[in-house]
C-alpha positions as a Markdown table, in Angstrom:
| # | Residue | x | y | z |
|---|---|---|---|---|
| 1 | Unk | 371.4 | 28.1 | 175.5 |
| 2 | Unk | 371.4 | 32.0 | 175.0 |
| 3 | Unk | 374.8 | 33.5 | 175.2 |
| 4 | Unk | 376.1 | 34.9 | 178.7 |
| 5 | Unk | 377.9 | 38.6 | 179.3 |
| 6 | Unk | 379.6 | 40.1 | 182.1 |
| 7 | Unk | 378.8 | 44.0 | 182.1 |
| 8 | Unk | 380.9 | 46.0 | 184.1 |
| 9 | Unk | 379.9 | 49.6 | 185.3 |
| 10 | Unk | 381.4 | 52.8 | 186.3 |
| 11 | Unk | 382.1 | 53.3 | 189.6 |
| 12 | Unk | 380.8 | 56.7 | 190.2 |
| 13 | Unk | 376.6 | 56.0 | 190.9 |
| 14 | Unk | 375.9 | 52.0 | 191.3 |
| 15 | Unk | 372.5 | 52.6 | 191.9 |
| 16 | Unk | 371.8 | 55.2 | 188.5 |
| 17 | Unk | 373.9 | 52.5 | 186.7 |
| 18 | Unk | 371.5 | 49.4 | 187.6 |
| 19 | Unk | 368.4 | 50.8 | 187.3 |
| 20 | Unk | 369.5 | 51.7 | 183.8 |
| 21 | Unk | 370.2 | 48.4 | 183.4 |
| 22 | Unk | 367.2 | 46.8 | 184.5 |
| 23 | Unk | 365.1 | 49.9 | 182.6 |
| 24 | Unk | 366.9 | 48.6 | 179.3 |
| 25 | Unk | 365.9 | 45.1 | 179.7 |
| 26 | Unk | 362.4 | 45.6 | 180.2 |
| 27 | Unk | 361.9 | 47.7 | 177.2 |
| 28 | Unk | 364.2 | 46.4 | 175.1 |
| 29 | Unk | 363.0 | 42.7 | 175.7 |
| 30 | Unk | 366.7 | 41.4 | 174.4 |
| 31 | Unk | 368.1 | 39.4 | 177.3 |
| 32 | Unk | 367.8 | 38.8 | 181.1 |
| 33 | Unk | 369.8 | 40.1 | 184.2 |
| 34 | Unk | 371.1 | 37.0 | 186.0 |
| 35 | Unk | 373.4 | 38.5 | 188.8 |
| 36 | Unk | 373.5 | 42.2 | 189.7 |
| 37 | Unk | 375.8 | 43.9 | 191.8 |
| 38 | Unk | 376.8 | 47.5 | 192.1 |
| 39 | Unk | 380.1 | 47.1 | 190.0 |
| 40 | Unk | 378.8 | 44.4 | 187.9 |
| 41 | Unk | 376.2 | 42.3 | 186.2 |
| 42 | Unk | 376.1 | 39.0 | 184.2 |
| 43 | Unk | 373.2 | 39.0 | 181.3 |
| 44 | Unk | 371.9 | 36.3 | 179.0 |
| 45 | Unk | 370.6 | 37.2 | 175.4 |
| 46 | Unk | 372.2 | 39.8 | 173.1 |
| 47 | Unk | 373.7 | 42.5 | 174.6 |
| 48 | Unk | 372.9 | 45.7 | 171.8 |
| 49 | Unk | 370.8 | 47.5 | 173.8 |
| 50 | Unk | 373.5 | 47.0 | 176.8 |
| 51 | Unk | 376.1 | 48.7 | 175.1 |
| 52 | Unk | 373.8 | 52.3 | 174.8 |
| 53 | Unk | 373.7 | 52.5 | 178.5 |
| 54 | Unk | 375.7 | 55.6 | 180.0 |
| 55 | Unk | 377.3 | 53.7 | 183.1 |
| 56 | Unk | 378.8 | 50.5 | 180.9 |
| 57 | Unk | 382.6 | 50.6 | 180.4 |
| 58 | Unk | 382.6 | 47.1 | 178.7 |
| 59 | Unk | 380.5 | 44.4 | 178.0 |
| 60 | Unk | 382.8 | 40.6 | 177.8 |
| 61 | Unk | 381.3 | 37.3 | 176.3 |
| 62 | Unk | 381.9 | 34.8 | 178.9 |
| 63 | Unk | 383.2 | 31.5 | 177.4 |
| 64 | Unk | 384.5 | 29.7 | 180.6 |
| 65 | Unk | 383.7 | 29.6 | 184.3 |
| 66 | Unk | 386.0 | 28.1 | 186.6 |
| 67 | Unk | 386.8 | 28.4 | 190.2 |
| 68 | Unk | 390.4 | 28.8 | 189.3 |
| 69 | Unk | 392.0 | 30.5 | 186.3 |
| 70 | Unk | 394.5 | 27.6 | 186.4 |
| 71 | Unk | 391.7 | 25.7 | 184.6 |
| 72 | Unk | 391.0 | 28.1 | 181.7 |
| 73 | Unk | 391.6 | 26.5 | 178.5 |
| 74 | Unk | 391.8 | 27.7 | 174.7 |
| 75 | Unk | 388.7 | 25.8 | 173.6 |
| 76 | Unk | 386.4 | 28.9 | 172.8 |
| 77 | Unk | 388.9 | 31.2 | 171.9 |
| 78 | Unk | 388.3 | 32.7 | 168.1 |
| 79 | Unk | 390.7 | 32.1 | 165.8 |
| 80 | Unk | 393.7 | 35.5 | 165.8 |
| 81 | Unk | 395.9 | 37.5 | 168.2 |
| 82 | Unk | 395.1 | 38.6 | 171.8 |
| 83 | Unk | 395.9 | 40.3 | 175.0 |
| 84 | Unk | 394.8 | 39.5 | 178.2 |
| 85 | Unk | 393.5 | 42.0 | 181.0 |
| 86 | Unk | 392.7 | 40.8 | 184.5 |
| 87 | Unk | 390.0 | 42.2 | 186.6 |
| 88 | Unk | 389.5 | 41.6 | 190.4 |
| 89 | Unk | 386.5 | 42.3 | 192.1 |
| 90 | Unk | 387.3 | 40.3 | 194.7 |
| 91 | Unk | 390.6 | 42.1 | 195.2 |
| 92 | Unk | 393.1 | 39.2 | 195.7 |
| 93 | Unk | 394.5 | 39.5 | 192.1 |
| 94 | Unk | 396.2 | 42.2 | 190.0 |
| 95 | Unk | 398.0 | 42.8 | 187.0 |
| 96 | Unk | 400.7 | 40.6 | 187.6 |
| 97 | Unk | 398.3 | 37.3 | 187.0 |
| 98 | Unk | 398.3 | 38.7 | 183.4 |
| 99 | Unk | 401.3 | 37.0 | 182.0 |
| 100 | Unk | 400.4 | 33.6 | 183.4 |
| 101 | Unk | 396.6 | 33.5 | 182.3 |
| 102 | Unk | 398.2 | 34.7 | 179.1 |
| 103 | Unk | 400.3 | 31.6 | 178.8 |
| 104 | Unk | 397.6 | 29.1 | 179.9 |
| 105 | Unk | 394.9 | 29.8 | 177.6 |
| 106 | Unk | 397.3 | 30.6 | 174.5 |
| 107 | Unk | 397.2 | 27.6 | 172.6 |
| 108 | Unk | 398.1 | 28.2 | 169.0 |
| 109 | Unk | 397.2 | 32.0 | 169.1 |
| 110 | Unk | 399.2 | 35.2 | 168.7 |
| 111 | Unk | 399.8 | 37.2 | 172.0 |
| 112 | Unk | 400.4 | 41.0 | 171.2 |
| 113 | Unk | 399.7 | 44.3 | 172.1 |
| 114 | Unk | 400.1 | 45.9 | 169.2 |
| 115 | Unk | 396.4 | 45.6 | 167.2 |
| 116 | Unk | 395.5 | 42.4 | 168.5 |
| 117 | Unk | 392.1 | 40.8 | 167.0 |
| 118 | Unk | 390.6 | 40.3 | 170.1 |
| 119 | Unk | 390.9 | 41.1 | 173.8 |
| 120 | Unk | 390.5 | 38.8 | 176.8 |
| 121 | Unk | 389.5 | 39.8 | 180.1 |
| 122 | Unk | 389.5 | 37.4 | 183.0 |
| 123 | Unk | 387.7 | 38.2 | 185.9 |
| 124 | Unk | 387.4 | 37.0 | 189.5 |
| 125 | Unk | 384.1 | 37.6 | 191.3 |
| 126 | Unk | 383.7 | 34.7 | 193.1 |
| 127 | Unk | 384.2 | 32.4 | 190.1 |
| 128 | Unk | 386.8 | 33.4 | 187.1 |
| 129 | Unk | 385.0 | 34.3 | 183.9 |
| 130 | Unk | 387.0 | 34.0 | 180.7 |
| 131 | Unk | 385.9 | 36.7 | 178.8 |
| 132 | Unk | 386.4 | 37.8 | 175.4 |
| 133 | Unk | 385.6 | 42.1 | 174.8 |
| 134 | Unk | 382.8 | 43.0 | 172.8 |
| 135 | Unk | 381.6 | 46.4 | 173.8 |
| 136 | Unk | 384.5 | 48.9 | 175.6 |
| 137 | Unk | 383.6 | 52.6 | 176.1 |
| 138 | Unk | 384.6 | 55.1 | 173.7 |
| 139 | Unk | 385.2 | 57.8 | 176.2 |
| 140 | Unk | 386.7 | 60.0 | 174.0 |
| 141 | Unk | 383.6 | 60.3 | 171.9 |
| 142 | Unk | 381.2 | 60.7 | 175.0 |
| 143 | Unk | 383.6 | 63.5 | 176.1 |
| 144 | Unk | 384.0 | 65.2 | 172.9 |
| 145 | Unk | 379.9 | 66.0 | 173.1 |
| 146 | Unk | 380.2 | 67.6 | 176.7 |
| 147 | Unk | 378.5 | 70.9 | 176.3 |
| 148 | Unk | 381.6 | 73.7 | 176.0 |
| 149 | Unk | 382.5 | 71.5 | 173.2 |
| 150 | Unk | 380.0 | 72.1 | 171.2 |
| 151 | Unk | 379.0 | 75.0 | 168.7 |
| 152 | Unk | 376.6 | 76.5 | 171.1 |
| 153 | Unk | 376.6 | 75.9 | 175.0 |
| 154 | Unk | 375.4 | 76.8 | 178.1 |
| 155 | Unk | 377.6 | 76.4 | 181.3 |
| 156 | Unk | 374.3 | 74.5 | 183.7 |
| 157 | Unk | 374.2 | 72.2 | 180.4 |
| 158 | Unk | 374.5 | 68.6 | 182.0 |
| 159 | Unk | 377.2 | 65.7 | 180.5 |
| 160 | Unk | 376.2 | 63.6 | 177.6 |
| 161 | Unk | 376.5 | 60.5 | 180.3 |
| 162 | Unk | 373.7 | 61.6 | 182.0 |
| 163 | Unk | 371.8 | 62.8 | 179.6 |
| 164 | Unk | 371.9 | 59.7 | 178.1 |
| 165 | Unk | 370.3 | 57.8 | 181.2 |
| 166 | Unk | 367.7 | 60.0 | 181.3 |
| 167 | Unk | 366.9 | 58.6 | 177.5 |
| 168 | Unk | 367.2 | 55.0 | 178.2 |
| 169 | Unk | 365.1 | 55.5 | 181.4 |
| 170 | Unk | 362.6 | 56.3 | 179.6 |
| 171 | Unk | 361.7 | 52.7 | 178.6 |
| 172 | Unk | 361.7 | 53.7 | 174.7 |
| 173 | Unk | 363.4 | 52.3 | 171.7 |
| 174 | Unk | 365.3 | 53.0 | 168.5 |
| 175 | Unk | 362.6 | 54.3 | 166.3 |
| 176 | Unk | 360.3 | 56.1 | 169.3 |
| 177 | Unk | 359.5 | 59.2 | 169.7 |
| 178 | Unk | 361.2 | 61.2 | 172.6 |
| 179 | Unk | 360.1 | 64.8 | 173.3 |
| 180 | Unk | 362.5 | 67.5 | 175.8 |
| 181 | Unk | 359.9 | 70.1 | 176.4 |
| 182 | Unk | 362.9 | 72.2 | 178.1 |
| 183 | Unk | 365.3 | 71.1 | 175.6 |
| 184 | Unk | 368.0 | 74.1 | 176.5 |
| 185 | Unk | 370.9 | 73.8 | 173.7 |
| 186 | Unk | 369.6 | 70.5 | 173.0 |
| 187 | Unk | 372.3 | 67.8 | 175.2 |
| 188 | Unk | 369.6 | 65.6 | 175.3 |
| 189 | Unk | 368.2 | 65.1 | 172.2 |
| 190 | Unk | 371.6 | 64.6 | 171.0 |
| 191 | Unk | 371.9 | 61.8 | 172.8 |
| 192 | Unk | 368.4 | 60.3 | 171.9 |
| 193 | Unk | 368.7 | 61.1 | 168.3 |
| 194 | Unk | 372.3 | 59.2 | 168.2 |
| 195 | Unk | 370.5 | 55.8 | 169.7 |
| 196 | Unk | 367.6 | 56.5 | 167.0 |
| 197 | Unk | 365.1 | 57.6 | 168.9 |
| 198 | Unk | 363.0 | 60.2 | 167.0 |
| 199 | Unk | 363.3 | 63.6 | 168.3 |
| 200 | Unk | 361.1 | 66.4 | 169.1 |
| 201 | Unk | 362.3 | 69.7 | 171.3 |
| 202 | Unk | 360.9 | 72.5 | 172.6 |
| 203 | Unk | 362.0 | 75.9 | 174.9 |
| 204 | Unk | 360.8 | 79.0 | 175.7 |
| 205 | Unk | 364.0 | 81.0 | 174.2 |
| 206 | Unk | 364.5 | 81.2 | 170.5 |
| 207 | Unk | 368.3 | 81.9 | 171.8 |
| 208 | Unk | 368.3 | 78.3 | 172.9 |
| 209 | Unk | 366.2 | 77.0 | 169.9 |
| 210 | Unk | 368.7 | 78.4 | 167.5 |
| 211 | Unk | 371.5 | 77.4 | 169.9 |
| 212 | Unk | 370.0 | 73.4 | 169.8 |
| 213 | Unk | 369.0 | 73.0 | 166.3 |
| 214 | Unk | 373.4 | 74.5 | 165.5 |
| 215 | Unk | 374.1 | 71.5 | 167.5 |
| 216 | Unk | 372.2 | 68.8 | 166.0 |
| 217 | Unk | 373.3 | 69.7 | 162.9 |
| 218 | Unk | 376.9 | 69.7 | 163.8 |
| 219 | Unk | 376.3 | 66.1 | 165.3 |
| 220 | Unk | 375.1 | 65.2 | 161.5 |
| 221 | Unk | 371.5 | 64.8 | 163.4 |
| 222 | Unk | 368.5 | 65.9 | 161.0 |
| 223 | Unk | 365.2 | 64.6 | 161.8 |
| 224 | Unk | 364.1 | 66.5 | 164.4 |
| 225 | Unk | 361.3 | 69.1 | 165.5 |
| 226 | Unk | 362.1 | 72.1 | 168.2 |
| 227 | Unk | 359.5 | 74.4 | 168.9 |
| 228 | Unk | 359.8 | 78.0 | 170.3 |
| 229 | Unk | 356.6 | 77.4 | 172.8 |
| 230 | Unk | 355.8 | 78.6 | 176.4 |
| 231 | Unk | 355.0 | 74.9 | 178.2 |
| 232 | Unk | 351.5 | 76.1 | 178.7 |
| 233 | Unk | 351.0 | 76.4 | 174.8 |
| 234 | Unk | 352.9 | 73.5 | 173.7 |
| 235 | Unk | 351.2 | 71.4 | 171.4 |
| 236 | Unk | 352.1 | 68.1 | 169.1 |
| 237 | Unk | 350.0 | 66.1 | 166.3 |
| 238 | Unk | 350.3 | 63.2 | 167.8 |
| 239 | Unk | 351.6 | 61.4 | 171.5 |
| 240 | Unk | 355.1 | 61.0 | 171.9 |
| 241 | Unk | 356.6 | 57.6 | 173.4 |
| 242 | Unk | 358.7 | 58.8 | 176.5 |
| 243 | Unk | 359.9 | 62.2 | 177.7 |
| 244 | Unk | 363.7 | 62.9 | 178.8 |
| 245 | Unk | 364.0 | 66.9 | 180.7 |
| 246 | Unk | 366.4 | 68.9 | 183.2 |
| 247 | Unk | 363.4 | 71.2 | 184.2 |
| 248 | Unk | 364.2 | 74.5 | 184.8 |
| 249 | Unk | 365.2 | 75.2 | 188.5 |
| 250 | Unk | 365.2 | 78.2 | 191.0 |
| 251 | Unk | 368.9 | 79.0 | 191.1 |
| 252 | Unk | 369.7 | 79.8 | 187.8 |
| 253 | Unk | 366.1 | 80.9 | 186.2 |
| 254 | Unk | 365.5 | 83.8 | 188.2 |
| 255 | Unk | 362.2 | 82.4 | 188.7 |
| 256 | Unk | 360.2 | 83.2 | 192.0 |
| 257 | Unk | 359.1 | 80.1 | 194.0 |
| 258 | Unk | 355.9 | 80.6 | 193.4 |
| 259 | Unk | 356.2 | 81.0 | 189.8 |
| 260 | Unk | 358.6 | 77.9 | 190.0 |
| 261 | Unk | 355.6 | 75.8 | 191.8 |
| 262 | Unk | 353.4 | 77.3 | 188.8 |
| 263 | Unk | 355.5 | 76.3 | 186.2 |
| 264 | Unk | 355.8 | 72.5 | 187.7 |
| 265 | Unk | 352.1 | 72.3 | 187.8 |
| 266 | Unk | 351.5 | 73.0 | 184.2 |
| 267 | Unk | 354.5 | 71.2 | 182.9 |
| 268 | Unk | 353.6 | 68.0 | 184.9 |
| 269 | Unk | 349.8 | 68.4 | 183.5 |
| 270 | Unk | 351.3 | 69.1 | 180.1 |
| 271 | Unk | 353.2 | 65.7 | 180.3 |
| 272 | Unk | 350.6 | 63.6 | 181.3 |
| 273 | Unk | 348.8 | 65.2 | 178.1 |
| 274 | Unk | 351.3 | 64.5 | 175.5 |
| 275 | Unk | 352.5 | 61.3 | 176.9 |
| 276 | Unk | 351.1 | 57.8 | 175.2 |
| 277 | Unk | 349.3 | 55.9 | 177.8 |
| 278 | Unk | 351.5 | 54.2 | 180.8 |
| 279 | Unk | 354.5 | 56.2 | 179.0 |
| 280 | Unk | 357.5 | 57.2 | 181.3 |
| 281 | Unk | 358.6 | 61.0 | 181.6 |
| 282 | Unk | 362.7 | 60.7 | 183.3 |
| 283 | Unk | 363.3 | 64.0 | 184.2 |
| 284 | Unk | 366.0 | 66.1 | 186.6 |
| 285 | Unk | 364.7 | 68.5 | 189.2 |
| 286 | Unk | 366.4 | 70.2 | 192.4 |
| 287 | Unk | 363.6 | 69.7 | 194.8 |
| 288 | Unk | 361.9 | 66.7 | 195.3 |
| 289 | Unk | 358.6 | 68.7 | 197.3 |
| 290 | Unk | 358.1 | 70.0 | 193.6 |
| 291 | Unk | 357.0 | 66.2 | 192.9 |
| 292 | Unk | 353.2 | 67.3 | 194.6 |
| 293 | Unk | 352.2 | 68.6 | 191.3 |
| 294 | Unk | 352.8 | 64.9 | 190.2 |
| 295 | Unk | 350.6 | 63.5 | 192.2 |
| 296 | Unk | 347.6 | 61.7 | 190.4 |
| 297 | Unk | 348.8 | 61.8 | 187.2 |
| 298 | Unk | 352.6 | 60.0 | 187.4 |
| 299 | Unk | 353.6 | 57.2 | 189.8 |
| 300 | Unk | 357.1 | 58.3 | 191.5 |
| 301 | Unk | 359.4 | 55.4 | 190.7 |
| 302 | Unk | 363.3 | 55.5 | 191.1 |
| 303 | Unk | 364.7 | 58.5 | 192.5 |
| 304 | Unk | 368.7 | 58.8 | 192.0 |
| 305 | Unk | 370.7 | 62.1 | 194.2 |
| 306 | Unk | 373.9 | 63.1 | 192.1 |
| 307 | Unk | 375.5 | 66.1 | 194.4 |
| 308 | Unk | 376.3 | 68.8 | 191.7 |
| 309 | Unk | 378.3 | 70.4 | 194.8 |
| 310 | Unk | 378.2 | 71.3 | 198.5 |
| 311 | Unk | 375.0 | 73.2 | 197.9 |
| 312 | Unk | 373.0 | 71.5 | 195.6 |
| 313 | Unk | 371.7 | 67.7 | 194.8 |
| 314 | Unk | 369.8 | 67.3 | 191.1 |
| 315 | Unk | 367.4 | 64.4 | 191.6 |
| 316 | Unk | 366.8 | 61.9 | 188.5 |
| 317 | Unk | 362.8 | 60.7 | 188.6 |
| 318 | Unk | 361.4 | 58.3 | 187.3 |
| 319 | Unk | 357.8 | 59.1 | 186.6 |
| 320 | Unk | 354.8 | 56.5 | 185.0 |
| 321 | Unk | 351.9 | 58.2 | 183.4 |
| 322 | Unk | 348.5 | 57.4 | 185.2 |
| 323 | Unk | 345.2 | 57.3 | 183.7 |
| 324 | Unk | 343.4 | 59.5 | 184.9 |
């Protein structure tokens, strides 16, 4: 019997955060989605791939399920020190069940705060799942890559979270090839390179070349190609595996809208061309009309709104190549 997790998610876009999920587990092939809701899901298999994906705060082995805690037991515990953490997602328990769980499943083991070996979660949705942490967000690190952070930034530069869904949207893997044809100051190949995809960039400013390539090094990252290309004249030896762009929008290009609606067309022709056959392109635009040029050559999957502000919604797509 393959080993059972309970992945809990950020709160702040359920629906980005399972369609990453589900993404993952098709191309990763590494375990199975039994139960998904929006704050939570319960896998079989090995959960590697599940602890790459930007909307998971923790991933828990689940060694017991009960209808009560009362009947947790000690029998699958590892051997060491632990603390216990209760979460609710029914919302009939708190904090303050803590001290009593701790008590019941503690056996012969070591309860501390202070370096503990392992932590427990319980947690109530519907059933109780006695849970032991393998995978809990580094926050800090994620943070510590957000754009004004980094050597060289722009201030429309989006957060390493998202960034990072964009790349595991793109139903690739450790060791393929991901391409940003608008690669800016290069947020999201730093996030592709650091879960081993290969890397290749590419923008029309050799400001923003420069600017990315400073970055990557200063992220240790150092197999990687930018180019200095205009989309129209971007060429590669070879077909990458999945693309991952913010495409340049209206409000801050300075662009015309019918140079903006020119600059779609090519760039959705050019994706089709460099992308392997029934390869994904997961990009970010503003307008969702701009998905015409599309037409024929991609087939429109997920579509995910995240406001930005009053003003303006950025759109993650989901695009499969066609053959044409």
């Amino acid at each position: 019997m393959n080993d059972r997790f309970f992945v809990e998610f950020s709160r702040e876009n359920s629906e980005a955060a399972k369609f990453e999920l589900l993404t993952v587990e098709k191309s990763s092939h590494s375990f199975t989605t039994a139960v998904l809701e929006d704050q939570f899901a319960i896998v079989e298999g090995r959960p590697d791939y599940i602890m790459d994906c930007s909307f998971v705060n923790y991933v828990s082995k689940i060694l017991e399920q009960k209808e009560s805690y009362h009947d947790f037991t000690d029998t699958y515990l590892p051997e060491g020190s632990f603390f216990t953490r209760v979460k609710d997602f029914d919302a009939c328990h708190n904090a303050n069940s803590e001290p009593e769980i701790g008590r019941i499943i503690k056996g012969d083991h070591t309860v501390t705060f202070k370096n503990p070996d392992f932590k427990v979660r319980a947690i109530h949705a519907g059933s109780w799942y006695l849970s032991v942490v393998v995978y809990e967000k580094d926050k800090k690190s994620m943070e510590a890559r957000r754009a004004p952070l980094r050597p060289f930034f722009s201030p429309i530069a989006i957060h390493p979270k998202y960034a990072r869904y964009l790349v595991n949207t793109t139903e690739t893997k450790p060791k393929d090839t991901i391409l940003d044809p608008f690669c800016g100051t290069g947020g999201i190949l730093l996030e592709a390179g650091l879960m081993g995809r290969r890397i290749k960039g590419n923008d029309f400013s050799l400001n923003m070349v420069k600017g990315a390539r400073l970055n990557l090094k200063y992220f240790n990252l150092k197999d990687y190609t930018i180019l200095n290309r205009d989309i129209a004249d971007l060429e590669l030896d070879t077909s990458v595996d999945g693309i991952a762009t913010d495409l340049p929008y209206g409000r801050n290009s300075n662009m015309k809208a019918e140079s903006l609606r020119d600059l779609y067309r090519t760039a959705f022709a050019k994706f089709h061309e460099l992308l392997k056959p029934g390869g994904v392109a997961s990009i970010i635009i503003s307008d969702t009309d701009l998905l015409v040029f599309a037409d024929g050559l991609f087939e429109s999957g997920k579509i995910v709104g995240v406001p930005q502000h009053r003003s303006l919604t950025r759109y993650f797509v989901h695009l499969k190549k066609l053959d044409t």
